[in-house]
N, C-alpha and C positions, 0 to 999 in steps of 0.2 A: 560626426554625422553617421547615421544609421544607413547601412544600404540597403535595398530594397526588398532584399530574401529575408530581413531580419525576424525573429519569432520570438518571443517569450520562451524562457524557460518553462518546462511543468513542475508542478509545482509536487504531481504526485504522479507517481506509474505503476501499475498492475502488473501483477505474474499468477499465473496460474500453474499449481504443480498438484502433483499427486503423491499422496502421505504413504509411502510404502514402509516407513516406520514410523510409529506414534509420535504427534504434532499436537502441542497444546496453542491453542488458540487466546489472543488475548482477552477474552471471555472468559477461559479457563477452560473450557469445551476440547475433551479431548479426540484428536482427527487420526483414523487409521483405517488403511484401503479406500481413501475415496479425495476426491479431488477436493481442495482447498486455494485460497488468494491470498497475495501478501502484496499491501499495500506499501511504497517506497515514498516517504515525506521529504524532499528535497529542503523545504522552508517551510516555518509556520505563515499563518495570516501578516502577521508583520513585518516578514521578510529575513530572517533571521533563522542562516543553517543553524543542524546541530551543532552540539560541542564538542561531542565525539564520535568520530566516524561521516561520513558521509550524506548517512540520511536515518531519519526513524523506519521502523519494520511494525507493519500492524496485520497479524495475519487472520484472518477470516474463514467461519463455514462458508460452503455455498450457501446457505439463508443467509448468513448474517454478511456475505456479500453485498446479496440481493437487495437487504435492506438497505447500504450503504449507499448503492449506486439511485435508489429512491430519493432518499435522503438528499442528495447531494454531495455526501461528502466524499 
């Protein structure tokens, strides 16, 4: 039985850091001197960590953030 604090994992968490040296983006877009995100995939849609390591890393401009967080994803 579940107690009553109980929560869902996320399934995905945000960091925000800033590229003091060159960051290539999974775009390919490369990021230097300015703020970028790195999104942390705990599981995909069907429930299922990765295989290796932890979590997947998907890092982002700020637009291509911005678009994300539109999106939904």
């Amino acid at each position: 039985m579940m107690g009553a604090n109980w929560q869902h994992d996320p399934q995905h968490s945000y960091e925000k850091k800033f590229a003091w040296w060159p960051v290539r983006s999974n775009s390919g877009k490369l990021i230097w001197l300015k703020n970028y995100h790195i999104r942390f995939t705990y599981y995909d849609h069907n429930g299922k960590p990765p295989v290796k390591g932890p979590y997947w890393t998907y890092v982002y401009t700020t637009n291509e953030y911005l678009i994300a967080q539109l999106k939904g994803a």
